[in-house]
VEXLUMVEX-826464 format. One line per 10 residues: number of its first residue (from 1); their letters; for each residue y, z, x of C-alpha. Coordinates in steps of 0.05 Angstrom, whole numbers. Layout:
NUM) A) Y,Z,X  ...
//
This chain:
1) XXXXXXXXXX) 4328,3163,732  4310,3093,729  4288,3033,777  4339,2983,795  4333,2925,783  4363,2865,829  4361,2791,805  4355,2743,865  4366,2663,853  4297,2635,837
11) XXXXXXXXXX) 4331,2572,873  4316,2586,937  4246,2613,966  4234,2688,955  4208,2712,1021  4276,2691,1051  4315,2721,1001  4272,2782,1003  4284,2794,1073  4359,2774,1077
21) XXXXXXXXXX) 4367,2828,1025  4334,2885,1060  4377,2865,1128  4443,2869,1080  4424,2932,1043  4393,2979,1099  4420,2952,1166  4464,2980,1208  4517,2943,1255  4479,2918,1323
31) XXXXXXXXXX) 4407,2942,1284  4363,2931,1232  4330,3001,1226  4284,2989,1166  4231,3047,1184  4250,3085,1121  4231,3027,1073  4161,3005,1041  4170,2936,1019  4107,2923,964
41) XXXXXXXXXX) 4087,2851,960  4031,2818,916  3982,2799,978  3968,2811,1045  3997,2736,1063  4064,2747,1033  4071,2810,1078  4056,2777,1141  4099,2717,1123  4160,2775,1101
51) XXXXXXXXXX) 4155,2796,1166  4160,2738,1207  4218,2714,1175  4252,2780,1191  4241,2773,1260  4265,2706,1261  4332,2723,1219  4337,2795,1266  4340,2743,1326  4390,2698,1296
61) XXXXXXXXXX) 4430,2752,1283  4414,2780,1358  4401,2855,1335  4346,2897,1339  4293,2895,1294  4257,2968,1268  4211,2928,1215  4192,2969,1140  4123,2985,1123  4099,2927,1094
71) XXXXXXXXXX) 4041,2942,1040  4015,2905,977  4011,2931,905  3936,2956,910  3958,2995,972  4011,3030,948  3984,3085,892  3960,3127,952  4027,3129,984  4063,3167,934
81) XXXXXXXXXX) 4017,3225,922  3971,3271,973  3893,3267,952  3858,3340,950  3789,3308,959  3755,3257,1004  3749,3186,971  3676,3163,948  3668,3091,979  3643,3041,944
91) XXXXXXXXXX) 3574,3043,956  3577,3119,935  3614,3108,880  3569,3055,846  3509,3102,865  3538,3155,824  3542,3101,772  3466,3087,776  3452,3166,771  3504,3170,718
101) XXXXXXXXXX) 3461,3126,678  3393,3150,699  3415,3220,669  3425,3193,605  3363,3191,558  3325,3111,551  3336,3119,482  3416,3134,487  3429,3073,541  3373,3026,490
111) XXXXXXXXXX) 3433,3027,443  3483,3011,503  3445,2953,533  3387,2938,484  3339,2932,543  3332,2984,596  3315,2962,666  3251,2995,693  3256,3058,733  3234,3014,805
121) XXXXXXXXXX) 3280,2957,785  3340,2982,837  3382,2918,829  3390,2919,755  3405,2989,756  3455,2976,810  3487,2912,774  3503,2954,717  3533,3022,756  3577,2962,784
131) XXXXXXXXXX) 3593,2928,718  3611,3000,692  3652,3012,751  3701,2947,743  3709,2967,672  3718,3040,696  3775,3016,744  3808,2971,694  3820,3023,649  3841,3069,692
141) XXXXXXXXXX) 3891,3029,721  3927,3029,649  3911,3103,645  3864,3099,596  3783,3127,595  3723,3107,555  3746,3169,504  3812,3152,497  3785,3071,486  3734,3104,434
151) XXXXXXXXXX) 3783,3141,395  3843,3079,398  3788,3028,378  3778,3056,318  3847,3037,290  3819,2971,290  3795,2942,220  3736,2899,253  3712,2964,301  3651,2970,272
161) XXXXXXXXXX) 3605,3053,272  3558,3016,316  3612,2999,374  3636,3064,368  3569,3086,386  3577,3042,441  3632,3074,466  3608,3148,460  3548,3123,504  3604,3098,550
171) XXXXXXXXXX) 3639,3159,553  3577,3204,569  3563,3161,622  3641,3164,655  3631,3245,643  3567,3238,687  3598,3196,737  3653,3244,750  3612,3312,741  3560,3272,795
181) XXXXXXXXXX) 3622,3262,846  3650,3332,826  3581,3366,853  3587,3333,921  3668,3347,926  3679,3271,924  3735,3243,889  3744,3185,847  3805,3140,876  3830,3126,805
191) XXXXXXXXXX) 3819,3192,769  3851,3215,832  3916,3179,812  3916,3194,747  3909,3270,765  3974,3261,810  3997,3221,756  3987,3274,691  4013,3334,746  4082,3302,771
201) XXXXXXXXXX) 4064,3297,847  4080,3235,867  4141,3239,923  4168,3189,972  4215,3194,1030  4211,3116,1040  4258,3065,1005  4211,3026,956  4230,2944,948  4179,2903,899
211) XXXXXXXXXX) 4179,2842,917  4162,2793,860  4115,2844,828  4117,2823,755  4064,2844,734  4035,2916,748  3988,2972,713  4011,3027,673  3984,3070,723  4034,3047,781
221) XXXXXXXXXX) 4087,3041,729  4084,3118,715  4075,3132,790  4141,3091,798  4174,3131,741  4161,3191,785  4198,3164,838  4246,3116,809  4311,3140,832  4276,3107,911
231) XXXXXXXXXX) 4252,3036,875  4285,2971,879  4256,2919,838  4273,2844,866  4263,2800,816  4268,2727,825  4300,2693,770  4373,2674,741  4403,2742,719  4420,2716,647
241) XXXXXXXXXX) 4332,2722,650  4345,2797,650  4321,2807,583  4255,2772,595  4240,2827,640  4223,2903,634  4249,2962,667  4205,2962,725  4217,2881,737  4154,2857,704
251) XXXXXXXXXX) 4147,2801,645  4152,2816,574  4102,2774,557  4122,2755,484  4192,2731,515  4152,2678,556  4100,2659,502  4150,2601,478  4176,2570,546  4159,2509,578
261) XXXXXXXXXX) 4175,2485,641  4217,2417,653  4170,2377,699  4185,2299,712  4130,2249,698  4133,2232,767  4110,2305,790  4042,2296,744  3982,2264,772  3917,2251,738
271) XXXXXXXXXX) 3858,2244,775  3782,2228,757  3734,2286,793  3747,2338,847  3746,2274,903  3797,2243,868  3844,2296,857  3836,2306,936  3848,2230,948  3899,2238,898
281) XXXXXXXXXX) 3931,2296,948  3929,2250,1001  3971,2190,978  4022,2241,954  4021,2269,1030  4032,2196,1053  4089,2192,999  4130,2240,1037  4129,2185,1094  4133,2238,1152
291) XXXXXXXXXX) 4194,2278,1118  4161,2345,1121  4125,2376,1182  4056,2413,1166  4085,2479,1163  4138,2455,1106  4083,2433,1059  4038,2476,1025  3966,2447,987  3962,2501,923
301) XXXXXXXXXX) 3889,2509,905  3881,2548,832  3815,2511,829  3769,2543,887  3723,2492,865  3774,2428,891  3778,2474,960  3718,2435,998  3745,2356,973  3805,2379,994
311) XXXXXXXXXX) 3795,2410,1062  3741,2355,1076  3789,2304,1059  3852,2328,1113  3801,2329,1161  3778,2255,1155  3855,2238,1160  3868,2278,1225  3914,2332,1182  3914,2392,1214
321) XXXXXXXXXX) 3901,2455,1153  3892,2521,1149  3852,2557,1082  3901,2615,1065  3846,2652,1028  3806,2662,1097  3725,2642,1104  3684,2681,1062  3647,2730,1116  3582,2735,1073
331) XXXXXXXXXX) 3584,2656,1093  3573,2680,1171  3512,2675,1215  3501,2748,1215  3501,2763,1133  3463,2698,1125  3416,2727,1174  3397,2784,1130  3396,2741,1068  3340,2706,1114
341) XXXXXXXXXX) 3298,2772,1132  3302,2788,1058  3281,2735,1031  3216,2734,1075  3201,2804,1083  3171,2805,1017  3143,2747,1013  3126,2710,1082  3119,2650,1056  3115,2594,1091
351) XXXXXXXXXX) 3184,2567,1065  3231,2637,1077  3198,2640,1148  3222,2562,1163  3299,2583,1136  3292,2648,1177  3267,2607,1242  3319,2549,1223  3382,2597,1222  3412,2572,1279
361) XXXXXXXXXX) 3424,2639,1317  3348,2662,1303  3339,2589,1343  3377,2600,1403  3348,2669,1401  3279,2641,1406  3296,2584,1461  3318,2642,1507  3245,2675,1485  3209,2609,1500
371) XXXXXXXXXX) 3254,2577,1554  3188,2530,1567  3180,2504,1495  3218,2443,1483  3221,2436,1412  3204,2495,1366  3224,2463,1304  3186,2404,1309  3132,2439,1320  3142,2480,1263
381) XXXXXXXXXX) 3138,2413,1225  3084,2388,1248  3047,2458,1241  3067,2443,1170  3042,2376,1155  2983,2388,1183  2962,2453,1163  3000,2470,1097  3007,2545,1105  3027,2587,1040
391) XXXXXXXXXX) 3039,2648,1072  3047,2660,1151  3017,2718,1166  2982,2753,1231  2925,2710,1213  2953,2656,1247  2958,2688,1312  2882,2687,1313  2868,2621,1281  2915,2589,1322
401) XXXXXXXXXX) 2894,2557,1384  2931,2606,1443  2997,2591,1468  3015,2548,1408  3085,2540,1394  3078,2568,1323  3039,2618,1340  3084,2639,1395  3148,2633,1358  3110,2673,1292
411) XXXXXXXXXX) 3093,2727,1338  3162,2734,1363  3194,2738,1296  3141,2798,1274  3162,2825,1338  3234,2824,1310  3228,2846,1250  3174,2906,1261  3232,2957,1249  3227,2943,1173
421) XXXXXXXXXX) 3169,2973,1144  3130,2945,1098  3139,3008,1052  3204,3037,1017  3256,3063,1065  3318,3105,1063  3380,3066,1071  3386,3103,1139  3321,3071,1164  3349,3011,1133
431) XXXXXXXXXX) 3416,3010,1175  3368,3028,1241  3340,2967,1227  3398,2923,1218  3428,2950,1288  3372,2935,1322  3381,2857,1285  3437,2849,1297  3428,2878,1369  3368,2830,1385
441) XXXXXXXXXX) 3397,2767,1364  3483,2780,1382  3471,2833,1437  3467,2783,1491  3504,2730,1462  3570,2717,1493  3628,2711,1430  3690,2662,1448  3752,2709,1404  3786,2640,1406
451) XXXXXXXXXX) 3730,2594,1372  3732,2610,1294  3655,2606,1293  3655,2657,1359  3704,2704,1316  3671,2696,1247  3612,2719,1275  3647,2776,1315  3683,2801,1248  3625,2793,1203
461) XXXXXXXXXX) 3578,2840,1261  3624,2882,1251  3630,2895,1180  3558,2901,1183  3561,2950,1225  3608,2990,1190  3569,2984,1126  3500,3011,1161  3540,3071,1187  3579,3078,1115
471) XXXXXXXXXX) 3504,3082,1091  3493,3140,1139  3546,3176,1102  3524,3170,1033  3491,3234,1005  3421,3240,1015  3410,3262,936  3434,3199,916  3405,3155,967  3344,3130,935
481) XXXXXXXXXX) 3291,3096,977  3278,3025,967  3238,2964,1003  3271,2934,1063  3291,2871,1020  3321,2899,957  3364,2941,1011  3384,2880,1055  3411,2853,992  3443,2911,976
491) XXXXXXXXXX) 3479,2912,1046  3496,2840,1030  3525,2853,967  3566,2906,1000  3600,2853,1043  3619,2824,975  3672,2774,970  3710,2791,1036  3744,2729,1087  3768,2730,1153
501) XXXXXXXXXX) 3841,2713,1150  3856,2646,1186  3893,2646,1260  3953,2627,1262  3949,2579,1312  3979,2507,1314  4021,2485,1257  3984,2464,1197  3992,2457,1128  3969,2521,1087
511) XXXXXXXXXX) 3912,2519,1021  3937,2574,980  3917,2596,915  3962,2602,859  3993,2671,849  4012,2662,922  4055,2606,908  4110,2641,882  4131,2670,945  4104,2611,989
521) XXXXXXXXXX) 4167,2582,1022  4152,2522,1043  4193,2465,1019  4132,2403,997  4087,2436,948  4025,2393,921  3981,2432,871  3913,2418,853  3868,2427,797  3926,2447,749
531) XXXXXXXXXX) 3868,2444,687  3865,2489,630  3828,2560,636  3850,2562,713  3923,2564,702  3933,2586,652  3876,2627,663  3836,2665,606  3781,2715,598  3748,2700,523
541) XXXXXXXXXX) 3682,2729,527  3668,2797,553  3618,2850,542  3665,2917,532  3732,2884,523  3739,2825,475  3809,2800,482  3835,2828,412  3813,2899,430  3857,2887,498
551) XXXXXXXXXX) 3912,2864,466  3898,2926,414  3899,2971,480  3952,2931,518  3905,2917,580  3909,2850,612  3904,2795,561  3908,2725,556  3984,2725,530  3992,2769,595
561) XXXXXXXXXX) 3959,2718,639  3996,2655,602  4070,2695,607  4046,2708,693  4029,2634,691  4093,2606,659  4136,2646,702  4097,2619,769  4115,2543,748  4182,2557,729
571) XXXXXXXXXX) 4191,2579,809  4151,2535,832  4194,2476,790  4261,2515,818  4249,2530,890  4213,2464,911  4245,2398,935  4186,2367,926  4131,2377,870  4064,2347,855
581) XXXXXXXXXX) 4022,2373,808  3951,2348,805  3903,2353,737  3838,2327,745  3786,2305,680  3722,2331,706  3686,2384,742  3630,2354,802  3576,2365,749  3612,2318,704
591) XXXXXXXXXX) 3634,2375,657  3702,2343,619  3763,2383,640  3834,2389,598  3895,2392,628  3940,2460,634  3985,2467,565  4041,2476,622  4045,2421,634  4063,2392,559
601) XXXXXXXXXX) 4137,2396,540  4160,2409,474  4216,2364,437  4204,2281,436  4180,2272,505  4113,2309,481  4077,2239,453  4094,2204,519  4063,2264,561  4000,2279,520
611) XXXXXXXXXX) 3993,2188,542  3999,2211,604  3955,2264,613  3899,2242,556  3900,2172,548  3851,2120,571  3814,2131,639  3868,2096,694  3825,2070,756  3847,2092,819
621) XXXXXXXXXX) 3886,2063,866  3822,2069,921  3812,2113,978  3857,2114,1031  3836,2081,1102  3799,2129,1148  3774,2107,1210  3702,2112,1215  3688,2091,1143  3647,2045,1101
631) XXXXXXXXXX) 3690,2009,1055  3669,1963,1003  3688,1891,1009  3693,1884,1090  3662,1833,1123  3639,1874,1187  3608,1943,1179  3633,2010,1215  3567,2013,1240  3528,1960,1266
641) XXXXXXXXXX) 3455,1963,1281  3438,1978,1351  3405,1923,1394  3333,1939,1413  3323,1949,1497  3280,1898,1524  3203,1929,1554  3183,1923,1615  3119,1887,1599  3108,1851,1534
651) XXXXXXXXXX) 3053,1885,1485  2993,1863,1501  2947,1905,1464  2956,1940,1381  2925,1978,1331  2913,1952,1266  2961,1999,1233  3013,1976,1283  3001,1909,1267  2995,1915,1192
661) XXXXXXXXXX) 3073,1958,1205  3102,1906,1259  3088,1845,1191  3128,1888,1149  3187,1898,1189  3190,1887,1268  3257,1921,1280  3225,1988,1243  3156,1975,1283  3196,1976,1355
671) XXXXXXXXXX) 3227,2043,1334  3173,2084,1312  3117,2053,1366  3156,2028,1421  3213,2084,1419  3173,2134,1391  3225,2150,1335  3202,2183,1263  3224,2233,1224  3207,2304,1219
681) XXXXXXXXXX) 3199,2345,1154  3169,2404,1117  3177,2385,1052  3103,2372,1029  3076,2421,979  2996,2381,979  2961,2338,1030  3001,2275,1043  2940,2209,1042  2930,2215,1118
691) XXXXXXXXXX) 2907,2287,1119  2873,2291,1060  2840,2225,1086  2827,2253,1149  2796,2312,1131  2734,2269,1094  2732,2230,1153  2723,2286,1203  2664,2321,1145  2638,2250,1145
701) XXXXXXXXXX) 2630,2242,1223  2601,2299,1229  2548,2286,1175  2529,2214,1215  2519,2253,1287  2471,2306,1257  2405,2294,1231  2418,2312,1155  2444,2245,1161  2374,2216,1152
711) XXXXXXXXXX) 2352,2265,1093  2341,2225,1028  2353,2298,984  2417,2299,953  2420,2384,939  2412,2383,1020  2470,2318,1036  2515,2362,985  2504,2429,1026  2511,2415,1087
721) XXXXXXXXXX) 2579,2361,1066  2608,2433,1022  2592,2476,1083  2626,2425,1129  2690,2423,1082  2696,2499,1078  2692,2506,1160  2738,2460,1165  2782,2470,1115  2788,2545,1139
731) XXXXXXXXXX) 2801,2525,1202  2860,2469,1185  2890,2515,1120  2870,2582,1131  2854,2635,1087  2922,2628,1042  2932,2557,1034  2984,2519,979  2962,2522,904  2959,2438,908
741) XXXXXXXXXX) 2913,2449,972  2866,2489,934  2863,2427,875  2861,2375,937  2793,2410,969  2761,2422,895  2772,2343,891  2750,2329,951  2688,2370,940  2674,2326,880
751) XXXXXXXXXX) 2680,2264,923  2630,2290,974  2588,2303,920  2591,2244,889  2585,2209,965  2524,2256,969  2486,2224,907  2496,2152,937  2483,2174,1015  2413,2197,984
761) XXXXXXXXXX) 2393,2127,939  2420,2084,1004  2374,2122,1045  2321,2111,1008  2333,2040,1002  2318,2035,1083  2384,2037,1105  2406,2087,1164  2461,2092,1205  2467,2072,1269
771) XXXXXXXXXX) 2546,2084,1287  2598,2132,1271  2678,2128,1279  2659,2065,1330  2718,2045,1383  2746,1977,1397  2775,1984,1456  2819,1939,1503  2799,1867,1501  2742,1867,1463
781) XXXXXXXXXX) 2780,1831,1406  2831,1787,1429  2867,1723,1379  2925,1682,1403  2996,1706,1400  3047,1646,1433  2994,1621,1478  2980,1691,1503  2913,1736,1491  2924,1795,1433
791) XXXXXXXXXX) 2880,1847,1425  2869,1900,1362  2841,1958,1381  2820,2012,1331  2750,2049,1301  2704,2026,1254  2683,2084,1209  2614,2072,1204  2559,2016,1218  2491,2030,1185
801) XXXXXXXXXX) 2422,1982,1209  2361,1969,1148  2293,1968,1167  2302,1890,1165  2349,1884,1216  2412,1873,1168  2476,1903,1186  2523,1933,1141  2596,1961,1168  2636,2016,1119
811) XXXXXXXX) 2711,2030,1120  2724,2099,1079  2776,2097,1033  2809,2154,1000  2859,2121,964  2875,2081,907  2875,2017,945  2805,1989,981
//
């Protein structure tokens, strides 16, 4: 019994051929009953794409259409055999891991990890029971465990006693993991396969077609073996290939180890950094001069890295695109949201609060809190400028002057977040209190399905939701509890890498990474980031698995990755009436980049190729136009500055800080007093000049309106200026203010000291003072602007009178410059 295998013209594009085939093999005349067949594709895209085109061909043809299961290869294991026990999830199973480990002596896992994570420290436990569980999987999936690994290792000449020590560990641990699951009647997905596996049960009534699957596990091998005799293998590629390929359709990797693929010099572009390669992508779009509609050219992305250049880029030309690989959902308001609370939960700093209050659905939450405050955020950074809060805590609500916008908007966010405690929780408290979130800020949001935003949101509440009541279900034994934050992160980390598959909407050209090219069927194909150690891709360093004890066990292995790589190009170069493959020289951070060995042929052409792709730096041929955009060289900008409204009445009257800004640039003097424009930050981490500056002032008036101000004792001046600072300082900073603050008051505590010593000597010299912070108001100084009166207006900071009728006026400085 043994799978067939079909060869199918690498020529043409897969998907079509795939589904022609299944019509011609299992239709009948006036239908297309294809209920009894599981076609197995690599991803989830290739399935949905399999099935349209059946539709489409079932239409042409006019007969019904009764479509097959679609699945892809990670779905199909639990097809073929019945489980006995409930799956672990995830979360349970990596909790396992954690106790797995935790029953294993310090002294045992010292020799595993060299340093042991403290009992309290959750997330390292938890990064390692999921680092244990990848390798756990991997293994499994080429029916091998951490015994079997221990025992074949050892055939190795460089295996030294101390990895097989290693290993033991490893293996103790796995028997924990399992006996852990086994005591709660949980099973293990993979050891559940390779139980059906070792016991002959897999069974299928369903036709099985594999659909460019050329590279599987041993595990789904043997399950196929089980079932051959209802396995078709499709296998695109000329038949006289057949050799190159094994019995169930995948590579024989040593066959492919020597090919190359023939690629014109034409197809090859080299392009400086990431915005090059995606400027690089667009003149080869313009090159097709309107041949191709979107939907018949396809962007590949191997590099995820080129992805934003490249998206960024369509979009400044009006190209309508669509990212294949879905946006990432722990990129959505609702994850970042907990990320928020997290972060400040622990900490309420001053800087987590502002990102929690600047997340723009915790905004709109609080405008519909405080419909009557205009501006939150400013006010946030002005609260910041002035006061320089470390922490914000309930403290502020007192200090605070009542019905301040901070204080309002600090009170409302406590009020949100009281369901976390400030103690350890169970995860089941935990999920409470991510309902009720999620609840308070969605729960009377309206959500567009249409709008991507609107249905990112939507999707990512959801998942949320289903990972809160997934924490429910975990067993309470192994549910340990943990501080709000640690477990928010947790719940993010659960959400993981997961996207939100794109709508298929208008037509637009489709980003898709590389092992979906293969059975991509559109007819323009422009590939970016083609650089070496993305395809071919490689895995050098790794913690378990070096890549000589793979190739020792026959896991995944570089030669395994090259041999998947090679094949990919050789359809891509086959089925594609157009080709453009991009290579660029450096990463975004500058980091020098090679280009993919693929793309060097062997024979004489080699020396003009390795020019090609190595020699000197080329510059580029420039951007290409964009409306909108600054481009060097033009005489007229893209955007010209505005022309300033004329006032009503001319100024008649300005301060001496206006006056000293309107010298150094009128245009920026009409916007920020005339227009009332500046900008708004919280970015300072000390006193900026003007507070620190103002706060002496304000300890300084108050010292010329009381009557210390005529003591000639220095130890009383210094008092009374200290006791000043503190009030004041306490009542500007509170009780938590920056680290810099801190320094900035011990200075200016030195200064008022120093002020104190010379206060004391000018006293006694018969000088007193007379006036404090002094206004000039309107015309009382006027000079000549035009013809026309001008006055200054502003305070003098002090005037002091002698006994002798002299008058001396004072202008404090704080800064570097009198």
């Amino acid at each position: 019994m043994s799978i067939q295998r079909v060869f199918v013209d690498w020529g043409r594009p897969a998907l079509e051929q795939a589904a022609q085939y299944l019509l011609e093999r299992f239709s009948v005349p006036e239908r297309a009953n294809l209920q009894s067949v599981v076609a197995v594709v690599p991803g989830a895209r290739a399935g949905r794409r399999l099935l349209e085109i059946l539709v489409d061909l079932a239409e042409q043809n006019e007969v019904a259409l009764f479509p097959p299961r679609i699945v892809t290869v990670g779905e199909l294991p639990e097809l073929l055999y019945v489980a006995k026990l409930p799956f672990a999830d995830d979360l349970t199973q990596n909790l396992a891991w954690v106790q797995a480990l935790k029953d294993l002596s310090r002294t045992r896992l010292g020799g595993l990890l060299g340093t042991v994570p403290d009992d309290s420290d959750f997330a390292a436990w938890l990064g390692l029971a999921e680092r244990l569980a990848a390798l756990h999987r991997e293994l499994a999936a080429d029916r091998l465990d951490f015994e079997q690994v221990a025992q074949r290792a050892t055939e190795l000449k460089h295996f030294t006693r101390a990895e097989a020590e290693r290993w033991q560990v490893l293996r103790e641990i796995q028997q924990n993991y399992l006996h852990v699951l086994d005591e709660r009647k949980l099973w293990d997905k993979q050891t559940a396969r390779l139980f059906a596996i070792e016991r002959g049960e897999c069974r299928t009534d369903s036709e099985l077609v594999l659909i460019g699957t050329v590279d599987m596990n041993r595990a789904l091998r043997a399950m196929l073996d089980q079932v051959a005799d209802r396995v078709t293998a499709l296998i695109f590629a000329p038949e006289e290939l057949a050799d190159d390929f094994d019995e169930h359709g995948c590579l024989i990797s040593e066959r492919w180890r020597d090919r190359w693929v023939r690629l014109e010099d034409e197809q090859i572009r080299v392009a400086e950094g990431p915005g090059d390669q995606a400027d690089e992508m667009i003149r080869a779009l313009a090159q097709f001069n309107g041949r191709y509609s979107p939907t018949e050219i396809t962007i590949g992305t191997p590099d995820e890295r080129v992805v934003p250049y490249v998206r960024q880029r369509l979009q400044e030309c009006g190209v309508p695109a669509r990212y294949g690989a879905g946006e990432r959902l722990d990129q959505a308001g609702p994850v970042r949201l907990l990320e928020a609370v997290g972060e400040f939960l622990p900490t309420r700093s001053y800087g987590d609060f502002a990102s929690l209050v600047r997340h723009p659905d915790v905004a709109a939450w609080l405008s519909r809190k405080m419909p009557d405050q205009s501006d939150p955020l400013a006010a946030l950074d002005e609260f910041h400028e002035t006061r320089l809060p470390a922490r914000m805590t309930d403290d502020w609500l007192e200090s605070l002057p009542k019905g301040h916008p901070v204080a309002r908007t600090l009170s409302w966010v406590l009020r949100l977040l009281r369901p976390f405690s400030d103690s350890a929780q169970s995860l089941a408290e935990v999920a409470e209190a991510v309902r009720s979130l999620l609840v308070a800020i969605y729960g009377g949001r309206p959500l567009d399905l249409d709008r991507p935003s609107d249905r990112k949101t939507a999707r990512a509440c959801q998942r949320l939701q289903e990972i809160a009541d997934g924490l429910d279900q975990v067993p309470t034994e192994l549910m340990p509890d943990l501080e709000p934050a640690t477990a928010l992160r947790l719940i993010v980390r659960l959400v993981g890498g997961e996207t939100l598959a794109p709508v298929l909407g208008e037509p637009a050209i489709e980003l898709l990474g590389w092992l979906e090219l293969p059975l991509d069927d559109a007819p323009a194909l422009i590939v970016t980031g083609l650089n070496e150690g993305i395809v071919p891709s490689s895995r050098n360093a790794d913690l378990f698995l070096p890549d000589g004890l793979r190739r020792h066990l026959q896991l995944e292995d570089n030669d395994r990755r090259f041999a998947r790589d090679v094949y990919a190009l050789h359809v891509l170069a086959a089925s594609r009436e157009r080709l453009v493959l991009i290579t660029g020289r450096r990463t975004a951070d500058n980091e020098p980049l090679l280009p993919s060995r693929l793309l060097f042929p062997r024979g004489e052409s080699l020396p003009r190729r390795t020019r090609q792709l190595l020699g000197e730096e080329q510059p580029t041929s420039g951007r290409g136009d964009v409306a909108g955009r600054l481009r060097p060289g033009r005489a007229r900008a893209d955007f010209p500055i505005p022309q300033l409204p004329k006032l009503d009445q001319p100024v008649r009257t300005m301060r001496v800080t206006e006056f000293r800004d309107y010298l150094a640039c009128p245009y920026r003097y009409f916007l920020r007093h005339r227009l009332g424009l500046a900008t708004s930050a919280d970015t300072s981490q000390e006193m900026p000049p003007n507070i620190f500056g103002g706060l002496i002032h304000y300890v300084l008036q108050d010292f010329g309106t009381e009557d210390v101000k005529d003591s000639t004792s220095a130890e009383q001046i210094t008092e009374f200026l200290e006791d000043r600072l503190a009030e004041r300082a306490g009542q500007e900073f509170g009780s938590s203010p920056l680290p810099a603050v801190r320094v900035q008051l011990a200075q200016a505590r030195e200064r008022l000291r120093a002020f104190a010593q010379w206060q004391a000597r000018w006293r006694q010299e018969g000088w007193r003072i007379e006036f404090v912070e002094h206004s000039v108001k309107d015309e009382q100084v006027p000079f000549r602007v035009d013809g026309e009166p001008m006055y200054l207006i502003g305070r003098i900071d002090r005037i002091d009178r002698h006994e002798d009728g002299r008058v001396m006026i004072f202008d404090y400085k704080t800064g570097g410059k009198p």
